[in-house]
LOMAR-122788 format. One record per atom (N, C-alpha, C): residue in three letters; x, y, z. Coordinates in steps of 0.001 Angstrom, whole numbers, padded with zeros to 6 digits, always signed. Each point is the difference from the previous one (the first is absolute). Layout:
N
ALAXYZ;...
END
This chain:
169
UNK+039592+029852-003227;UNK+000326+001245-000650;UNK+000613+000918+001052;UNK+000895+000613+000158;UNK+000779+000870+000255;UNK-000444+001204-000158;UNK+000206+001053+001124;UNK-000548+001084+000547;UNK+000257+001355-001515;UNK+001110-000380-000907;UNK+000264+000866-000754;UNK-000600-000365-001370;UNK-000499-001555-000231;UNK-000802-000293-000799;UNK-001498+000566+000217;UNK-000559-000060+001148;UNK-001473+000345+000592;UNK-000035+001372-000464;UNK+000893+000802+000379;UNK-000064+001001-000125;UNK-000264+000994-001082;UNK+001100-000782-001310;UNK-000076+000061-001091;UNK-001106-000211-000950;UNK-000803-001356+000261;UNK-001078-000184+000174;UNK-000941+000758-000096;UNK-000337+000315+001463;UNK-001091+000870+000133;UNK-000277+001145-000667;UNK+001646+000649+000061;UNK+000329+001572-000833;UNK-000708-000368-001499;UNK+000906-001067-001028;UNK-001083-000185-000992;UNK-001166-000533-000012;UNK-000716-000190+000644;UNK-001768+000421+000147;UNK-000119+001092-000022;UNK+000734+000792+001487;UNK-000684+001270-000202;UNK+000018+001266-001170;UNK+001335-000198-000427;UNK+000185+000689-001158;UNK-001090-000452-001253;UNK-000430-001005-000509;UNK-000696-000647-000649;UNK-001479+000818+000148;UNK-000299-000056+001015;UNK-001531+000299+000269;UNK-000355+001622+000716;UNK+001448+000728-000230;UNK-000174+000833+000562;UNK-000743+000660+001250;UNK+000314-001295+001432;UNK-000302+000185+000770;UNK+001153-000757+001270;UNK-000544+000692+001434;UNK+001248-000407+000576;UNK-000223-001296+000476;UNK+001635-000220+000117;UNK+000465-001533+000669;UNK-000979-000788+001164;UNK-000788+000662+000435;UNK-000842-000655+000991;UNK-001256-000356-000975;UNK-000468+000745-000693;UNK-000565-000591-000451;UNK-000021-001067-001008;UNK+000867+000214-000804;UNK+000603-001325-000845;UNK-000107-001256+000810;UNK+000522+000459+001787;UNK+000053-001539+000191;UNK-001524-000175+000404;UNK-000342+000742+000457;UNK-001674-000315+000494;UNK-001156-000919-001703;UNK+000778+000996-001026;UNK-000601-000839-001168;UNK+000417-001814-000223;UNK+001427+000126+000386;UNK+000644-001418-000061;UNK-000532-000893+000801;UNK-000500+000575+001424;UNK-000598-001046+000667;UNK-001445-000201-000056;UNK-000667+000792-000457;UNK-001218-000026-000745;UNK-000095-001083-000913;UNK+000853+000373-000942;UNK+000130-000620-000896;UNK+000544-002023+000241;UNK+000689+000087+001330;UNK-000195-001612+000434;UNK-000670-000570+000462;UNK-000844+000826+001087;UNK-001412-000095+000570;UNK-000689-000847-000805;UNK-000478+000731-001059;UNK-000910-000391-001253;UNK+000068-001402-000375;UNK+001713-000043-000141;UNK+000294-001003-000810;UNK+000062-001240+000829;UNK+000679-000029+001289;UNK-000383-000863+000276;UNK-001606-000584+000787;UNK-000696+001120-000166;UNK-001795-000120+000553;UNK-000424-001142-001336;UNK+000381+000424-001118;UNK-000561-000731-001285;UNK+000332-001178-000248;UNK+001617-000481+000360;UNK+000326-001092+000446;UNK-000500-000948+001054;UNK-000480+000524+000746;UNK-000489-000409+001317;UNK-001390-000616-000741;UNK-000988+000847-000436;UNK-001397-000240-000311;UNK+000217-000969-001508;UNK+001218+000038-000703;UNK+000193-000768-000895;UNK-000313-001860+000222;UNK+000876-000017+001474;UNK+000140-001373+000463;UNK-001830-000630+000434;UNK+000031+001347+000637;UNK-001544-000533+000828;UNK-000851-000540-001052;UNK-000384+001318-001073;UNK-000640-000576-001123;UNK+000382-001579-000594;UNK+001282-000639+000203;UNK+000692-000847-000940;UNK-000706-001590+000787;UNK+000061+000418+001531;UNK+000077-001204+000644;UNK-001543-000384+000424;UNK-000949+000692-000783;UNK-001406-000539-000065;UNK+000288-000976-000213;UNK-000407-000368-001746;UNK+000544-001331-000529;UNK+001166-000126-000566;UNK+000642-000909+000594;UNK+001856-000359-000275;UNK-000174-000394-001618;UNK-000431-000528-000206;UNK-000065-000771-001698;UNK-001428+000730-000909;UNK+000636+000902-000827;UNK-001318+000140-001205;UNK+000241-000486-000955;UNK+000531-000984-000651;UNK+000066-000061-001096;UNK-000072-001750+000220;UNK-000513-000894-000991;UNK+000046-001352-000425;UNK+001496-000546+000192;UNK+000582-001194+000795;UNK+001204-000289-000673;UNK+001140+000384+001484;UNK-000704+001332+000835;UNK+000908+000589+001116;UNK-000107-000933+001161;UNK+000890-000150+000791;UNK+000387-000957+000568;UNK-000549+000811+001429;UNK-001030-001196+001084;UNK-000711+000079+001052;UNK+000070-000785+001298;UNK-000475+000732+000977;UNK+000133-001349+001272;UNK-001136-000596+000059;UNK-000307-001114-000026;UNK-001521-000780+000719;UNK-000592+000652+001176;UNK-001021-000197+000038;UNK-000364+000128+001826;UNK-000391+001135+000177;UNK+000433+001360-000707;UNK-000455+001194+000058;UNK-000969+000638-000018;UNK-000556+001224+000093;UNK-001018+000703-000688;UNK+000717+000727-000862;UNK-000921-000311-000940;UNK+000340+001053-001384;UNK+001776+000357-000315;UNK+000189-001811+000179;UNK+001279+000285-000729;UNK+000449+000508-001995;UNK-001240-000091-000491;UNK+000140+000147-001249;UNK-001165+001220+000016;UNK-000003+000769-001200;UNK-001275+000994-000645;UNK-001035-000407-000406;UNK-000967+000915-000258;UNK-001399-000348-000367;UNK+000328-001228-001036;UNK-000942-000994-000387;UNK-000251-001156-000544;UNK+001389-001047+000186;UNK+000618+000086+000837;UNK+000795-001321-000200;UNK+000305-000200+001837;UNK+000433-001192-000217;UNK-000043-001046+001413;UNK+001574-000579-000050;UNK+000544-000136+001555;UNK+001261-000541+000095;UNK-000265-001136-000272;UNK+000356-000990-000792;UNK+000556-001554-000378;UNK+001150-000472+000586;UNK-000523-000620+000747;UNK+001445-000386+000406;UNK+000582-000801-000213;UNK+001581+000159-000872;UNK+001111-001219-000670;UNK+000119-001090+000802;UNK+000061+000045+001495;UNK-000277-001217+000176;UNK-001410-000683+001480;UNK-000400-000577-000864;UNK-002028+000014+000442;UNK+000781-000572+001829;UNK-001125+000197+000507;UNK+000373-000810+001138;UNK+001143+001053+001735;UNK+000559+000792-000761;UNK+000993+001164+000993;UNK-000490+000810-000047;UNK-000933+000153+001253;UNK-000960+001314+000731;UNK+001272+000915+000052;UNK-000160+000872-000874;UNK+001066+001572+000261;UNK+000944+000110-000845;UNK-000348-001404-001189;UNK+001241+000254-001019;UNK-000151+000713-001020;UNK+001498-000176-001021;UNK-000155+000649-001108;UNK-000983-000182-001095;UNK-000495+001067-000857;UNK-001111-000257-001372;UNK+000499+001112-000543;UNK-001189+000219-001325;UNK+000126+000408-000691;UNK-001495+001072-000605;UNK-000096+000953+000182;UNK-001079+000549-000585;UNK-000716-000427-000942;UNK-001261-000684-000230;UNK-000393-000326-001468;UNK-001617+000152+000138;UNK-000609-000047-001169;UNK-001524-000335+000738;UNK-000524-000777+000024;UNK-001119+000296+000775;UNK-000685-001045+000810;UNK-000282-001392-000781;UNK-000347-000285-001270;UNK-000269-000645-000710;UNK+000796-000574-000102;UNK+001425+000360-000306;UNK+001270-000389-000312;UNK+000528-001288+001563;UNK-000336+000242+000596;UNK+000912-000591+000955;UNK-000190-000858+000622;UNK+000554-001248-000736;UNK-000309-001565+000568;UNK-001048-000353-000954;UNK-000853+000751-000508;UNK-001628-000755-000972;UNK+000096-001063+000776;UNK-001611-000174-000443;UNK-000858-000813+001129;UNK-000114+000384+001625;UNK-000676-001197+000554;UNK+000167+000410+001296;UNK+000368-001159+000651;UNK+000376+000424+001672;UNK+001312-001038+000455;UNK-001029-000760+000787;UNK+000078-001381+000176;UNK-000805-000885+000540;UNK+000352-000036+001553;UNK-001382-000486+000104;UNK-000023-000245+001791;UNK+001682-001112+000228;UNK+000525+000549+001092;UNK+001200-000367+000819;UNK+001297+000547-000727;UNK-000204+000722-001370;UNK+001425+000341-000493;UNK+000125+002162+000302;UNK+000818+000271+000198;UNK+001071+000807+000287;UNK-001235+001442-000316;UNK-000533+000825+000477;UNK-000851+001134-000139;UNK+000718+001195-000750;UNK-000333+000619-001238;UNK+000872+000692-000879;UNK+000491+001571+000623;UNK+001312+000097-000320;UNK+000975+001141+001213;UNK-001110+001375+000384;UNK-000850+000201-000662;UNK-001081+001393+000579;UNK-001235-000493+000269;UNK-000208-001120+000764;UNK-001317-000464+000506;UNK+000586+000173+001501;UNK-000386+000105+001228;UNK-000267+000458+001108;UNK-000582-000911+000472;UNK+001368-000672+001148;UNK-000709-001446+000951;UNK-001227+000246+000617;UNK-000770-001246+000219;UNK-001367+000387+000363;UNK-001045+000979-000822;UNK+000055+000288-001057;UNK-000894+000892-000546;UNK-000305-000747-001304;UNK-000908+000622-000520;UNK-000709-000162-001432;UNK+001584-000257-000954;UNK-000342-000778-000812;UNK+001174+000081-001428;UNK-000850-000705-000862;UNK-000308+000913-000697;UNK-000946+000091-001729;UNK+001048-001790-000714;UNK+001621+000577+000245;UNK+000558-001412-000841;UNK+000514-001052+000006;UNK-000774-000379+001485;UNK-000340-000817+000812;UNK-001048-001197-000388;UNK+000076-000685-000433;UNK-000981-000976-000861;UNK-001398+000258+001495;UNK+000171-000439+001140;UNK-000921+000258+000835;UNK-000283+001225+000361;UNK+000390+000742-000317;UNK-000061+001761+000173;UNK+000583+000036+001420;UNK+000850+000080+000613;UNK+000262-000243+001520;UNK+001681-000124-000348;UNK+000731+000347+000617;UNK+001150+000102+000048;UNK+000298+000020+002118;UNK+000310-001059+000636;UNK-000098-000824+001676;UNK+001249+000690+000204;UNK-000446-000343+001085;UNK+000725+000943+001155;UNK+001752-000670-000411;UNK+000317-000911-000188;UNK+001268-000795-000273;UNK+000456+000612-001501;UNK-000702+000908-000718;UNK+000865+000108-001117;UNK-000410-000973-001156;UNK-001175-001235+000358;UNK-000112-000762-000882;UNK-001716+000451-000732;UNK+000114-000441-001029;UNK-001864+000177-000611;UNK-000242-001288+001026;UNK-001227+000616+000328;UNK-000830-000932+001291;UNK-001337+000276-000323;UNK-001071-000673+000424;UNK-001397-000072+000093;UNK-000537+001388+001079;UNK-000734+000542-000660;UNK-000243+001709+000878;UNK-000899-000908+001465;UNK+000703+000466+000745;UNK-000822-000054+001357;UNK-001162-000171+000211;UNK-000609+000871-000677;UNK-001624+000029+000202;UNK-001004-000871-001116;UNK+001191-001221-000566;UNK-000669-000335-001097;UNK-001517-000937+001154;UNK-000953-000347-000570;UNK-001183-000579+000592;UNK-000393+000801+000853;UNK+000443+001201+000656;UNK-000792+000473+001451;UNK-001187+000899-000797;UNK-000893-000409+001333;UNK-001187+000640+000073;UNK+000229+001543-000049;UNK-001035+000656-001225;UNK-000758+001238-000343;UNK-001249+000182-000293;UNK-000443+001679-000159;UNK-000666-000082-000091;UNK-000585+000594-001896;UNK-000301-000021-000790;UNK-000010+000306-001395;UNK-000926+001370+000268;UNK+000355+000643-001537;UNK-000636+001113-000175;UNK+000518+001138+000678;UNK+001114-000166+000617;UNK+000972+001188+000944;UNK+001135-000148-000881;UNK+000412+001495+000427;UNK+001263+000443-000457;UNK+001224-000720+000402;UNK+000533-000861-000903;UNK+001672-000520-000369;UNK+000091-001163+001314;UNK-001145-000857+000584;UNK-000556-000985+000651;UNK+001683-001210+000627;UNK+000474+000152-001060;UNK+000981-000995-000429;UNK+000812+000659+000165;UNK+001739-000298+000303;UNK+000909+000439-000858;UNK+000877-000836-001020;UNK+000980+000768-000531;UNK+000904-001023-000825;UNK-001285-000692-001409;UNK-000276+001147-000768;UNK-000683-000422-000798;UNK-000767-001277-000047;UNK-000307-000229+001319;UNK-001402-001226+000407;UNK-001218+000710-000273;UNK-001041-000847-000377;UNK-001516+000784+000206;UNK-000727-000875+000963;UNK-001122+000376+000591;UNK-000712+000155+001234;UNK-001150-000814-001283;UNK-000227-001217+000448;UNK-000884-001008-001083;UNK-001241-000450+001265;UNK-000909+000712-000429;UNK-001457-000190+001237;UNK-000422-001509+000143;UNK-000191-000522+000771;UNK-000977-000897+000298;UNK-001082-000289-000808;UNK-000253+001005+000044;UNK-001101-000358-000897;UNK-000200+000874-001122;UNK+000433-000480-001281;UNK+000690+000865-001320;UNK-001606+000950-000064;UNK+000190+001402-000205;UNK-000810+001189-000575;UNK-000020+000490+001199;UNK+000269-000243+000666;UNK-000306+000253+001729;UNK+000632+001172+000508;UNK-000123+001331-000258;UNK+000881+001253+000645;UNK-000035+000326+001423;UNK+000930-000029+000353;UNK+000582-000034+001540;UNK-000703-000686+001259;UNK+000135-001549-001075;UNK+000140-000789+000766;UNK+001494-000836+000577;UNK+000032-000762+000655;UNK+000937-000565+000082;UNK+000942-000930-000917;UNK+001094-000332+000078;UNK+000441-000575-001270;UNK+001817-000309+000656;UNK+000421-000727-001164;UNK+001548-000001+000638;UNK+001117+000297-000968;UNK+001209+000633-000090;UNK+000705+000136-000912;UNK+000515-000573-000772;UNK+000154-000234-001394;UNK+000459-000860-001180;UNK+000393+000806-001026;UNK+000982-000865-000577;UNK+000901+000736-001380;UNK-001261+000685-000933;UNK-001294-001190-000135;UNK-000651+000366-001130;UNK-001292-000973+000853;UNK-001796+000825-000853;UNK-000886-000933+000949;UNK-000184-000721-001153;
END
């Protein structure tokens, strides 16, 4: 814009609001301030969760690539960091994936995975046997096991005694 456009400009603000040209512009830049502050906090708010809705397209591997109740699926099983699809939890893959095949795109190498036929999702990306399956515990303590194992005593009725971890006693 050109110094005789600006000018012009400004003059109709100030005439408008019956106040002078400095302030018109002080309102104008006020007035971008704002706008782009709201823009700004627009994005932040946006990039919590990238996907709310069923159907919106996600990366694997993430946290909280999708909104409350749904999980990245990923289109193709097996590519740590690939593309999916928002859906829920129920929805994606049914059933659960057997020991040595491909750990589903929002299970977390080495950690617990509920859809994981062994509950265990190995360090390789594959459903694997949880680490601690058979090791020694002790029962009657808090979460003894992990990877949805239970702490099965030695000697069954037996509270905090010794015992070793198993799917089921």
């Amino acid at each position: 814009m050109d110094d005789r456009r600006f000018d012009a400009l400004t003059r109709a603000l100030a005439d408008c609001d019956s106040i002078s040209r400095r302030g018109a512009l002080r309102r104008l830049g006020l007035a971008g301030a704002v706008a782009a502050l709201a823009g700004w906090r627009g994005r932040r708010a946006a990039s919590a969760n990238h996907c709310t809705y069923e159907g919106c397209g996600c990366s694997t591997g993430t946290q909280h690539a999708c909104g409350h109740g749904l999980v990245c699926c990923a289109s193709s099983p097996g590519t740590p960091g690939g593309a999916g699809v928002c859906t829920p939890r129920g929805q994606c893959g049914g059933g659960c994936t057997s020991r040595g095949g491909a750990c589903p795109g929002y299970c977390n190498w080495g950690d617990g995975c509920a859809d994981c036929c062994t509950g265990y999702c190995g360090n390789r990306g594959a459903c694997d046997t949880p680490p601690n399956l058979n090791a020694t515990c002790t029962s009657g303590t808090q979460a003894p096991c992990l990877y949805g194992l239970v702490c099965c005593s030695y000697v069954p009725g037996l509270v905090g005694g010794a015992g070793t971890c198993e799917y089921s006693c």
